[in-house]
ROSE-4610 file (N, C-alpha, C; in Angstrom, 1 decimal, always signed):
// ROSE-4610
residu = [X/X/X/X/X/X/X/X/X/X/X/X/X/X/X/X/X/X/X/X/X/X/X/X/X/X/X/X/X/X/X/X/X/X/X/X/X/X/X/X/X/X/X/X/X/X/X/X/X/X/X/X/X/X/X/X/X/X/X/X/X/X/X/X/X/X/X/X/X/X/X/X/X/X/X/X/X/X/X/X/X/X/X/X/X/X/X/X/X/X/X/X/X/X/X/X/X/X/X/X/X/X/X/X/X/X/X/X/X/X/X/X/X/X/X/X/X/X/X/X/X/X/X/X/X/X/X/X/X/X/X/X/X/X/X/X/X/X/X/X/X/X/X/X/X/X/X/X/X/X/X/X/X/X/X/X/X/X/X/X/X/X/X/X/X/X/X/X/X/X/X/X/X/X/X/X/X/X/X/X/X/X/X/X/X/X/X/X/X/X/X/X/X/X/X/X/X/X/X/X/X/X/X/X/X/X/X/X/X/X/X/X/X/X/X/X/X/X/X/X/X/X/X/X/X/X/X/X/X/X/X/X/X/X/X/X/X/X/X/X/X/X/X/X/X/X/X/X/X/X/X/X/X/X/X/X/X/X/X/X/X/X/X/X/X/X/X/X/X/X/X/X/X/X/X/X/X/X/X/X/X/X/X/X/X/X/X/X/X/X/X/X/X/X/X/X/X/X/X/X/X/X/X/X/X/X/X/X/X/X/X/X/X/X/X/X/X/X/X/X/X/X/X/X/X/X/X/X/X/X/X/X/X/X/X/X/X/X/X/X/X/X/X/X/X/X/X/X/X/X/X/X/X/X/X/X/X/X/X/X/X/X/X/X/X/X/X/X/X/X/X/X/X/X/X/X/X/X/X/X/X/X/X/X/X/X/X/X/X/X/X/X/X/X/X/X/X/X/X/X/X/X/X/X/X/X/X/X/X/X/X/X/X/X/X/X/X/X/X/X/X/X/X/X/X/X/X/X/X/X/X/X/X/X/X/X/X/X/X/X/X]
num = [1/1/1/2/2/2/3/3/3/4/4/4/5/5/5/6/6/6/7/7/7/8/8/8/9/9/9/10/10/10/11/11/11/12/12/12/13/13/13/14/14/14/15/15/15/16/16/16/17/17/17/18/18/18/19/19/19/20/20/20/21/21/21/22/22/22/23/23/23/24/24/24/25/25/25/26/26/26/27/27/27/28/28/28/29/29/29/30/30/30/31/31/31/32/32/32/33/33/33/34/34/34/35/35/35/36/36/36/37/37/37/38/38/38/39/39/39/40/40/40/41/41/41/42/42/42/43/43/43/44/44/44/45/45/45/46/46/46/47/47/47/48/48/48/49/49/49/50/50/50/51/51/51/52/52/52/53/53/53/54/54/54/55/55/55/56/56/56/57/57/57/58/58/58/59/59/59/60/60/60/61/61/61/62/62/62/63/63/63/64/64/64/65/65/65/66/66/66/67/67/67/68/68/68/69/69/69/70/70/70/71/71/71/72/72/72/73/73/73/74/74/74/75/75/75/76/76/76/77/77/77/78/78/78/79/79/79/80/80/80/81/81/81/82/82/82/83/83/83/84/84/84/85/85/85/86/86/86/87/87/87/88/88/88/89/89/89/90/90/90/91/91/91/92/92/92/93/93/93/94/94/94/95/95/95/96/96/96/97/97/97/98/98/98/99/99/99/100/100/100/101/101/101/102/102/102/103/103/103/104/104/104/105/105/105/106/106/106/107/107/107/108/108/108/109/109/109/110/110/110/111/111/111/112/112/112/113/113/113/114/114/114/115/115/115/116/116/116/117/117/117/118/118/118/119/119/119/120/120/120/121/121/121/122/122/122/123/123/123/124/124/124/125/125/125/126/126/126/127/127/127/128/128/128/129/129/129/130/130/130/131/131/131/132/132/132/133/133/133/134/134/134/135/135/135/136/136/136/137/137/137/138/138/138/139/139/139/140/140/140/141/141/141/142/142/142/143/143/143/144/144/144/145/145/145/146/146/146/147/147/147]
x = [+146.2/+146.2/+145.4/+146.2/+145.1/+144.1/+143.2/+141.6/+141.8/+141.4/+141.2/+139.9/+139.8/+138.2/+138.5/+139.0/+138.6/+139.8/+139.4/+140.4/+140.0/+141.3/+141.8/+141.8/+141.3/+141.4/+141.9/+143.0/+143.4/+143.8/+142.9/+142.9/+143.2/+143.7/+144.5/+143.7/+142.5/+141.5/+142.3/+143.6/+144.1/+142.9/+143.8/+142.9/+142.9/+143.7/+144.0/+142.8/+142.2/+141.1/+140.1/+139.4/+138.1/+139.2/+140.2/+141.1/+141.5/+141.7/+142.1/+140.2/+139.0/+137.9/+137.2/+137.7/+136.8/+138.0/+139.2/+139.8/+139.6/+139.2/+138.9/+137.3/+136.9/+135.3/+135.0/+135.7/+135.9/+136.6/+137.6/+138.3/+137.2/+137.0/+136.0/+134.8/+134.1/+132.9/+133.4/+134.4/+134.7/+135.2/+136.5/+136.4/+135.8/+134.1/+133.4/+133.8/+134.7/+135.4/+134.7/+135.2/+134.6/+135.3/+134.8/+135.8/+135.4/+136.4/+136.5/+137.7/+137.2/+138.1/+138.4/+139.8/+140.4/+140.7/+140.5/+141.6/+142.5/+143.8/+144.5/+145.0/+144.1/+144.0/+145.7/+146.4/+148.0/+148.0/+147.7/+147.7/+148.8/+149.6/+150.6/+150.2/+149.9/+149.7/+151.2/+150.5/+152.0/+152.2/+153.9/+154.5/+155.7/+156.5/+157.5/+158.2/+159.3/+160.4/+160.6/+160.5/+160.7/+161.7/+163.3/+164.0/+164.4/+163.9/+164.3/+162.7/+161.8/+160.8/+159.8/+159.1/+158.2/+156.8/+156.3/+155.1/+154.4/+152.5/+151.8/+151.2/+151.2/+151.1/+149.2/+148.3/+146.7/+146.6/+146.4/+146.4/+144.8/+143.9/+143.0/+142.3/+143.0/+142.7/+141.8/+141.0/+139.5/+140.3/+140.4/+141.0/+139.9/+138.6/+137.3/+136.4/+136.7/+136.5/+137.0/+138.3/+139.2/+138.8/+138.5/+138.2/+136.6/+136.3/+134.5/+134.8/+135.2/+135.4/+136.4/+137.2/+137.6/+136.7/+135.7/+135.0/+133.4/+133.7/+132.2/+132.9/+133.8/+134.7/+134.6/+134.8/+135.3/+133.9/+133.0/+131.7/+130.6/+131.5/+131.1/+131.7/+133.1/+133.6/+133.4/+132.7/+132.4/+131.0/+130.1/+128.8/+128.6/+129.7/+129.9/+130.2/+131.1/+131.8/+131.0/+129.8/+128.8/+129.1/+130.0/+130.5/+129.9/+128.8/+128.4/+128.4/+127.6/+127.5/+128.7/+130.1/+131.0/+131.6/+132.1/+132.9/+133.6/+133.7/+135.2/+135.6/+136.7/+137.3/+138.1/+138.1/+139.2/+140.2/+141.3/+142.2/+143.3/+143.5/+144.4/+146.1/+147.2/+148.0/+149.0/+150.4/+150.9/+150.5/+150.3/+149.4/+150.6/+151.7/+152.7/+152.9/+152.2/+151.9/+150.8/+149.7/+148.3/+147.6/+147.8/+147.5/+147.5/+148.8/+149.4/+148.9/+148.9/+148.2/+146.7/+146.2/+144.5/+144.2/+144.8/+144.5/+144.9/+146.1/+146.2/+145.0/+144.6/+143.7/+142.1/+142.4/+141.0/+141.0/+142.2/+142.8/+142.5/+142.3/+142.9/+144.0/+143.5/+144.1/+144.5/+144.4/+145.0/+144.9/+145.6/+145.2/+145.9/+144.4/+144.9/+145.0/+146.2/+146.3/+147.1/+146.7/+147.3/+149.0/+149.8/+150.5/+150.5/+152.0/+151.6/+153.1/+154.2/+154.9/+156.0/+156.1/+157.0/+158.5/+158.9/+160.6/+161.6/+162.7/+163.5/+163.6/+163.3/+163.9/+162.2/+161.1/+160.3/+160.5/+160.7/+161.3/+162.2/+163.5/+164.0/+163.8/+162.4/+162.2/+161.0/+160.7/+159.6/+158.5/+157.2/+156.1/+155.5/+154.0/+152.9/+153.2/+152.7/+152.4/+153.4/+154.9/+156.1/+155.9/+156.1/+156.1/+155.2/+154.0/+153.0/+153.1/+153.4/+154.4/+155.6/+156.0/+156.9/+156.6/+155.8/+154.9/+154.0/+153.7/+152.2/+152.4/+151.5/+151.7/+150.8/+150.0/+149.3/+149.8/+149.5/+149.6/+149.4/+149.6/+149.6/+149.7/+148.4/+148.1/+148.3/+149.3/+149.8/+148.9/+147.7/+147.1/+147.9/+148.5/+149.7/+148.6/+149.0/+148.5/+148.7/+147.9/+147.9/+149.2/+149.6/+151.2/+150.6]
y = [-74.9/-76.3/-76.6/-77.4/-77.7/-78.8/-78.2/-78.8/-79.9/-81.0/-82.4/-82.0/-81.9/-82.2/-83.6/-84.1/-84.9/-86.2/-87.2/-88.1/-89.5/-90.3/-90.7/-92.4/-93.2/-94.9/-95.8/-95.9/-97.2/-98.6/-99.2/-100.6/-101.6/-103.1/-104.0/-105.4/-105.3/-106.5/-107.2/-106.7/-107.8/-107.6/-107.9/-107.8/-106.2/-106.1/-104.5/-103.4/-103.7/-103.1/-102.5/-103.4/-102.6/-101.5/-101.6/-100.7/-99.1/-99.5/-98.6/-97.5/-98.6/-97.8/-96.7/-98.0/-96.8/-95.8/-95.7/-94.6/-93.4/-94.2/-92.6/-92.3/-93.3/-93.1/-91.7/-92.0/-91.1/-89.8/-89.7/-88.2/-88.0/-88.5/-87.3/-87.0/-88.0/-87.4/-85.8/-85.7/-84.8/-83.6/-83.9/-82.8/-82.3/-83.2/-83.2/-83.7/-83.9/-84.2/-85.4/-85.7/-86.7/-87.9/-88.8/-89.8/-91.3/-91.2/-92.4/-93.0/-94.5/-95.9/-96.3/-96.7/-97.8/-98.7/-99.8/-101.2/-101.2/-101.5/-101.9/-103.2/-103.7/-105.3/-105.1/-106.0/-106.1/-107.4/-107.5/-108.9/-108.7/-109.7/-109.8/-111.3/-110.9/-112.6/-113.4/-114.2/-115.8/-115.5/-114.9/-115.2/-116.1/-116.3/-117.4/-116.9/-116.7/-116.3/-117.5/-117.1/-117.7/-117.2/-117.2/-116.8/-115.4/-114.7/-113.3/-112.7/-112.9/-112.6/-113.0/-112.8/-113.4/-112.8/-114.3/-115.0/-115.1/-114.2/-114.7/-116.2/-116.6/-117.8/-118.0/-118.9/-118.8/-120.0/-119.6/-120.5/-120.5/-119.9/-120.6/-119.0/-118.1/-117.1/-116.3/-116.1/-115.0/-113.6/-112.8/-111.2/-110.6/-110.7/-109.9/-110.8/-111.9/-112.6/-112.0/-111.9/-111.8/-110.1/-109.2/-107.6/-108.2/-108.6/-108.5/-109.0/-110.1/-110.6/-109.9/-109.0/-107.5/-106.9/-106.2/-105.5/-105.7/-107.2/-108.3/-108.0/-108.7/-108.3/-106.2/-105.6/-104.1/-103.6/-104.3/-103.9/-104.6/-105.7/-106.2/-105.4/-105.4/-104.5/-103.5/-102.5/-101.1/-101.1/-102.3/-101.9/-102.6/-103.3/-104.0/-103.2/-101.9/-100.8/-99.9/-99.8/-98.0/-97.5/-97.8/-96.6/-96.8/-97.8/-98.4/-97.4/-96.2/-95.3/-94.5/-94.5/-93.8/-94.3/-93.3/-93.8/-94.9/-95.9/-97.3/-97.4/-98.0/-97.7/-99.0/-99.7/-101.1/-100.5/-100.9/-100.2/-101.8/-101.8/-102.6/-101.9/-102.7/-101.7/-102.0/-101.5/-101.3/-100.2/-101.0/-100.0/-99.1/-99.7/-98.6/-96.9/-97.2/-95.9/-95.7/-96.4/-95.9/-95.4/-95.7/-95.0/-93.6/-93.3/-92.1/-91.4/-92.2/-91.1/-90.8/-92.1/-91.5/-90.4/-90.5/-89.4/-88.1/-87.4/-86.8/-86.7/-87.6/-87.3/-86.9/-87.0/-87.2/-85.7/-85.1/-83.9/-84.2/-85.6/-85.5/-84.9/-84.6/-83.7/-84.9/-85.8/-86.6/-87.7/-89.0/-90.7/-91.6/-92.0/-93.4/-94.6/-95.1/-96.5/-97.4/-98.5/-99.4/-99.3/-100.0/-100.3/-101.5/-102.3/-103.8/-103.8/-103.0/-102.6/-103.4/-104.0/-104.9/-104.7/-105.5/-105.7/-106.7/-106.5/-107.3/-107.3/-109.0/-108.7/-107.7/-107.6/-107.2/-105.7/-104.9/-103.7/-103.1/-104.5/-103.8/-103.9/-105.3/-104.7/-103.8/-102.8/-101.6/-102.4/-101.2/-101.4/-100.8/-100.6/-100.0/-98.9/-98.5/-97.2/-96.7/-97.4/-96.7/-95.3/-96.5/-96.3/-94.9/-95.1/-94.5/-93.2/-92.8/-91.6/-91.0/-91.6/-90.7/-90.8/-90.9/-90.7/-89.3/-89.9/-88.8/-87.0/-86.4/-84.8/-84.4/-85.4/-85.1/-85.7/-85.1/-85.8/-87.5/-88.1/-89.6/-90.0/-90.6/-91.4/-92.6/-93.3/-94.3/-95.0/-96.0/-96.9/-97.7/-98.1/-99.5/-100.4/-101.6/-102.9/-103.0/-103.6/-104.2/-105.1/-104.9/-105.7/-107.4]
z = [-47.2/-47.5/-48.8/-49.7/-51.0/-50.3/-51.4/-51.5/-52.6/-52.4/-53.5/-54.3/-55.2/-55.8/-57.0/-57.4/-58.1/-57.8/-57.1/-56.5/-57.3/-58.1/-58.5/-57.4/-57.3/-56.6/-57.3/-57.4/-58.3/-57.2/-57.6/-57.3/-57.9/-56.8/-58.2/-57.3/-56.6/-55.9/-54.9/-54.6/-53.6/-51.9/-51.3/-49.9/-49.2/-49.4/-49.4/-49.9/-51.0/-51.7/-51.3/-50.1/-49.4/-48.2/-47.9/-46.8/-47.9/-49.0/-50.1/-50.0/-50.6/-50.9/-49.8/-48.3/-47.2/-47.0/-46.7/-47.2/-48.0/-49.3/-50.3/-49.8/-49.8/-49.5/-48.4/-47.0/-46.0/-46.4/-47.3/-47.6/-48.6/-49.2/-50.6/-50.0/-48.7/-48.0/-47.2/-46.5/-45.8/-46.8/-48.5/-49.2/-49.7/-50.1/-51.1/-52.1/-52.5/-53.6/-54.1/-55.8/-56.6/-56.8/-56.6/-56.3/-58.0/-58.7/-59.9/-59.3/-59.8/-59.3/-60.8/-60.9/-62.3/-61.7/-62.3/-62.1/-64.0/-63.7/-64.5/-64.6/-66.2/-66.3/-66.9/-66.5/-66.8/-67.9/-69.1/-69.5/-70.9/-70.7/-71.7/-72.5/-73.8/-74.4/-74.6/-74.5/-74.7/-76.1/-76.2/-77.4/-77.3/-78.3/-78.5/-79.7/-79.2/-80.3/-81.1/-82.6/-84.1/-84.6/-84.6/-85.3/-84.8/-85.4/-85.5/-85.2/-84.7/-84.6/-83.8/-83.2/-81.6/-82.2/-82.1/-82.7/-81.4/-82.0/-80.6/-80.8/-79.2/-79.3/-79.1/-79.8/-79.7/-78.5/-76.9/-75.9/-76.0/-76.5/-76.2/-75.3/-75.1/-73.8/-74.8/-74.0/-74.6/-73.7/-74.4/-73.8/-73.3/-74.1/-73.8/-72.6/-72.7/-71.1/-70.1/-70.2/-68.6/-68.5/-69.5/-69.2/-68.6/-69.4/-68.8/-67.2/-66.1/-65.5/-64.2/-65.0/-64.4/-63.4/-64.8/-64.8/-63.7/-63.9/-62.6/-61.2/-61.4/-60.0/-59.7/-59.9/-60.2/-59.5/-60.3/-59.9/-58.9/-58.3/-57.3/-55.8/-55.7/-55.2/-54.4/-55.9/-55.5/-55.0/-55.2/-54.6/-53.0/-52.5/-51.4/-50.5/-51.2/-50.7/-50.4/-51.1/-51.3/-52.0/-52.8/-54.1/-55.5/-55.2/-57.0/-57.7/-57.5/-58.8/-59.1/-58.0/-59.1/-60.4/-60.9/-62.0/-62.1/-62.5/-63.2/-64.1/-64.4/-65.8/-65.8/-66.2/-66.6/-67.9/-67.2/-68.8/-68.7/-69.8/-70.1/-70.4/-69.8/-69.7/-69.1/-68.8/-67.1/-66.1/-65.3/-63.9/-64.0/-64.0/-63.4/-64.6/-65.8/-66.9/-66.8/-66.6/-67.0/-66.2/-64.9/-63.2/-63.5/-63.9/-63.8/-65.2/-65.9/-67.3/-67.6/-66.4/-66.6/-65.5/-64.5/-63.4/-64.3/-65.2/-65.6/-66.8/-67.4/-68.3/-68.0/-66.2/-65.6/-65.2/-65.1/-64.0/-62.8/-62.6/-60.9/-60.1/-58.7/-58.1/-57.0/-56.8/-55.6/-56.2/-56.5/-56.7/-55.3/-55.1/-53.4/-53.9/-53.9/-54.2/-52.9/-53.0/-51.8/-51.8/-51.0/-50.6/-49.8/-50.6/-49.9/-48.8/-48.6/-48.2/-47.9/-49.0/-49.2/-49.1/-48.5/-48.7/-49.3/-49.2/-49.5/-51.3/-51.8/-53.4/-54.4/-52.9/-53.8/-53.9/-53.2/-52.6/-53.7/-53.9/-55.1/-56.4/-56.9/-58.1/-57.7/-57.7/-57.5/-57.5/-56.9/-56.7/-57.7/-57.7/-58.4/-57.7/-57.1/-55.7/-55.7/-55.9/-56.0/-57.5/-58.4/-60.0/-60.1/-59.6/-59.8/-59.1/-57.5/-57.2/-57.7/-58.8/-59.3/-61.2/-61.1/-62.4/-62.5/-61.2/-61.4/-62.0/-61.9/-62.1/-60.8/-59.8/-58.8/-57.4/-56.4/-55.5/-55.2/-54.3/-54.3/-52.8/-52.2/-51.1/-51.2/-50.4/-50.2/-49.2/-49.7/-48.3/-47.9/-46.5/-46.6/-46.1/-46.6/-45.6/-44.7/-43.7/-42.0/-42.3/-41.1/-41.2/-40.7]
């Protein structure tokens, strides 16, 4: 059986999140293993097509607010959890690429991310957890939500 040593938590703060942390919290105590958490901030600015060309739009949104604010939340979180002193990382991005390219850049050997186990029209446009198992170069623990 493979051994995990460096496990990969990607988190996105829904309710699911403290079910996702004691999860990994419990396998990396038993592997030993080292356990770093990402959230991936998803932010697309407001543009508006001009012609032939899509102009951003200035709504007024501070980008380095909503990362810092991430990052409050991220680190509230993880100390509610017991995990304050591992690693976090806020990346800006789609979860559904950056999940998958930081665990590789982390050499993680396992990444746990939630599952909201959705059906129907959300099922068919894909998940994170989906995206992100067939991304990966590592294994992938699916948390599901309580039904």
């Amino acid at each position: 059986m493979k051994t995990y040593t460096n496990v990969l938590v990607a988190l996105d703060f829904s309710p699911i999140a403290e079910k996702v942390i004691a999860r990994a919290k419990n396998m990396a105590e038993q592997l030993q293993a080292k356990l770093m958490f990402v959230h991936v901030f998803e932010y697309i600015p407001p543009i508006e097509p001009v012609g032939d060309m899509m102009l951003g739009i200035d709504w007024g949104i501070n980008e380095q607010e909503l990362m810092d604010l991430a990052k409050e939340r991220f680190a509230q979180l993880a100390e509610g959890q017991g995990v304050g002193g591992c690693d976090r990382h806020v990346i800006v991005g789609n979860a559904r690429v950056e999940i998958a390219r930081y665990a590789e850049e982390q050499e993680c050997d396992l990444i746990i991310i939630g599952s909201h186990g959705r059906s129907g029209l959300a099922r068919l446009l894909g998940s994170t957890a989906n995206a992100v198992l067939h991304h990966a170069n590592c294994d992938v623990l699916a948390v599901r939500a309580d039904e």
